[in-house]
N, C-alpha and C positions, 0 to 999 in steps of 0.2 A: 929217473923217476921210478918209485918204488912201483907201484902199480895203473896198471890200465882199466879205465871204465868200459865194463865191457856193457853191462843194464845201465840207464842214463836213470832211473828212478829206485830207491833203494829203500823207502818206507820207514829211514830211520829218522826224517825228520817233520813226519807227520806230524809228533807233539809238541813240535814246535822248537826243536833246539838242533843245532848242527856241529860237525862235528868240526874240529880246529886241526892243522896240517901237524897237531903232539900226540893227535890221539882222543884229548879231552871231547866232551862237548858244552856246550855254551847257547844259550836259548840265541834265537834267530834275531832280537831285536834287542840285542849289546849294542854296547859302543861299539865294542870292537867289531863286530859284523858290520855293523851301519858302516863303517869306517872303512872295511875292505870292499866291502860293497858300493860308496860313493869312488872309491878309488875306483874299481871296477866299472862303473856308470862314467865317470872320464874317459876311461881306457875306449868304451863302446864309442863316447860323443868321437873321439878323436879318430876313430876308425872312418866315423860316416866320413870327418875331415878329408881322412886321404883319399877314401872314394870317389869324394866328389872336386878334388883340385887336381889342376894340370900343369902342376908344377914339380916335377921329377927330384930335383934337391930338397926341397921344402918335405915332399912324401917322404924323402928318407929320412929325413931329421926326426920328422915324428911317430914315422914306424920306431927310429932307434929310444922314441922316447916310449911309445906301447908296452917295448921291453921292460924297459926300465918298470914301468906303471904296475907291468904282472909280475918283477920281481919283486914291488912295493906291494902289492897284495897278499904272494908267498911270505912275505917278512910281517905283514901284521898277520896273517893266518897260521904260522908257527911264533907262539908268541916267545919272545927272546932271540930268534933270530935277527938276524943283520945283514940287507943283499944291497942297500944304497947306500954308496960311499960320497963321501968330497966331491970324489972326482968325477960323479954324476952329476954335479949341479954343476961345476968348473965345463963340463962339455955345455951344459945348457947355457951359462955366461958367455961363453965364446960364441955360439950361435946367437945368442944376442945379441951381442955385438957386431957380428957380420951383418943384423938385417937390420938393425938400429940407425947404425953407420950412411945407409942409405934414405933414410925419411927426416922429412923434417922437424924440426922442434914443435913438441908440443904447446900450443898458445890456447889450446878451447878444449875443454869435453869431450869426447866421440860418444856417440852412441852408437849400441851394437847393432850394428848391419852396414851398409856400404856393399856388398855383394852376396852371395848364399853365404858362398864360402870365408867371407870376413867374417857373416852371420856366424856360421856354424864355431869359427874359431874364439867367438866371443862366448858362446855358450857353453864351451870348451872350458873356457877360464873360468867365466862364476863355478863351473862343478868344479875347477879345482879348488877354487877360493871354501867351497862346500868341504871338500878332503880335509884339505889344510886344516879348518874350524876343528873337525872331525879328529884329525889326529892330535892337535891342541888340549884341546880335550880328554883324548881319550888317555895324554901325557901326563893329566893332573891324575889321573886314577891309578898308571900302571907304567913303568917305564917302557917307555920308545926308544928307538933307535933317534938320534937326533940328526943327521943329517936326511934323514926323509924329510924334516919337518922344511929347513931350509929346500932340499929338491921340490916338496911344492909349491914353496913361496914363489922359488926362479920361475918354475914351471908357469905361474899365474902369469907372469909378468913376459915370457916367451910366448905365450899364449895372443899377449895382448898384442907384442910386435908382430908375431903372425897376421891378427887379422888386421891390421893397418895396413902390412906389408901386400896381403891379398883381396884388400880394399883397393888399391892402388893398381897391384898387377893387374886383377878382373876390370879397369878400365871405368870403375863405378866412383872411386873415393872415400872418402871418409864422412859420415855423415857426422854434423860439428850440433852440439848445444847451442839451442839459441836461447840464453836465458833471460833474455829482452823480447821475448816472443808473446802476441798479445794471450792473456789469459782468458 
């Protein structure tokens, strides 16, 4: 890392624009800001995540994915870089598979909650489903790296097995749609 924050407020972005990890600067509400920023805003939801569960494997899966998230942040804040490979999403598949392998087939809807922590993990996933939109978008203006885009696709979708999976562990369930429910 080139440099240390040593003052936490720098007054250069009073006017409203910040600076990009090239040098450049770029007003505060780009795409591409909003974009490192909703990535950013996962990375936080996913923190409370580990916080608050007591699941020792499960924390480390997603600590190793916070990484991932603040290298996805560095790669859209220097733009033209590249820090998410394949082989980021290929680890996120495999952990899918590990906690997929264990639950049962989907036949209903879930709705987000069934415990905090399923909670939290579901709220986890619409921000990334947020990202993902975000980086889509920000792909029609200016090129991306492409496999970020699939890492947040997996990532949604890991998300979601999480919180089934800690639906389940926390002893709560899955809370199912009842679409025959009176109106």
């Amino acid at each position: 890392m080139g440099h240390r924050l040593s003052k936490i407020y720098t007054r250069t972005g009073d006017d409203g624009t910040t600076g990009l990890g090239d040098g450049s600067r770029t007003q505060k509400d780009s795409l591409r800001v909003e974009t490192f920023g909703t990535v950013d805003e996962l990375n936080s939801a996913i923190g409370v995540m580990i916080a608050s569960i007591d699941h020792e494997k499960m924390a480390s899966m997603l600590l190793d994915v916070q990484h991932d998230l603040f290298d996805l942040g560095g790669e859209l804040c220097i733009p033209g870089s590249e820090m998410i490979a394949d082989r980021h999403t290929k680890r996120l598949e495999d952990e899918l598979d590990q906690l997929n392998a264990d639950l049962p087939p989907l036949k209903d809807f879930i709705l987000p909650g069934g415990s905090k922590s399923a909670a939290q993990a579901h709220l986890a996933r619409t921000i990334c489903r947020r990202a993902e939109r975000r980086l889509i978008s920000l792909a029609r203006q200016e090129p991306v790296n492409e496999p970020a885009i699939r890492y947040l696709n997996r990532l949604s979708d890991l998300l979601f097995v999480t919180a089934r999976t800690l639906a389940r562990a926390d002893g709560a369930g899955e809370v199912l749609w009842d679409h025959e429910r009176d109106r």
